[in-house]
C-alpha positions in Angstrom: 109.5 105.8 114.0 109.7 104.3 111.0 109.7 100.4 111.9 109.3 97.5 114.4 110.8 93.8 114.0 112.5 91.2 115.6 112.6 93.5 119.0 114.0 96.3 117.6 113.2 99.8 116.2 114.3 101.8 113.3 113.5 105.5 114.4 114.3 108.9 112.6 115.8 111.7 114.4 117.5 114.9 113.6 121.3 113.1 112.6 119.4 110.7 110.9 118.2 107.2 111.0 118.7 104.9 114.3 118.1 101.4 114.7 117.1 100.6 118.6 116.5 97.8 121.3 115.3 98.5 124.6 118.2 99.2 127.2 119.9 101.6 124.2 120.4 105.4 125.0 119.0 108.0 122.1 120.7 111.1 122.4 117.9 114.0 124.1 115.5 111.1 124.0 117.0 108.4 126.8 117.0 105.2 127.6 114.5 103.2 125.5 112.4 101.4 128.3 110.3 99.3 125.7 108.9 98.4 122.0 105.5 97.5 122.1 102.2 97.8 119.8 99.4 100.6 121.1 95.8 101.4 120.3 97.0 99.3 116.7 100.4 101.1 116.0 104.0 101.0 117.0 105.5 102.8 119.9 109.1 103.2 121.6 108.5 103.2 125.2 111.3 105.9 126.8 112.6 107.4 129.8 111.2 110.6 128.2 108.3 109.6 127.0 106.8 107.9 123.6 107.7 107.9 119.6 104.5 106.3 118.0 104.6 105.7 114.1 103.2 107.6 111.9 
């Protein structure tokens, strides 16, 4: 992940960069359920599990 603003996500994945919301599908990854901060960093809540910043 490389950053969280106005709702939204820009994440880093193999093809390259995405920009995300929740309700969006990332391909392998699924359905992004939330974008919330954790434990003081950034995290993309999916249907698969978590992308936390670095």
């Amino acid at each position: 992940m490389r950053n969280a603003a106005n709702g939204g996500a820009l994440i880093e994945g193999r093809d390259g960069l995405y920009e995300v919301y929740p309700g969006d599908p990332i391909p392998g990854v699924g359905r992004v359920d939330a974008i919330r901060r954790q434990d003081g960093r950034w995290v993309v809540v999916t249907s698969k599990g978590l992308i936390v910043a670095r």
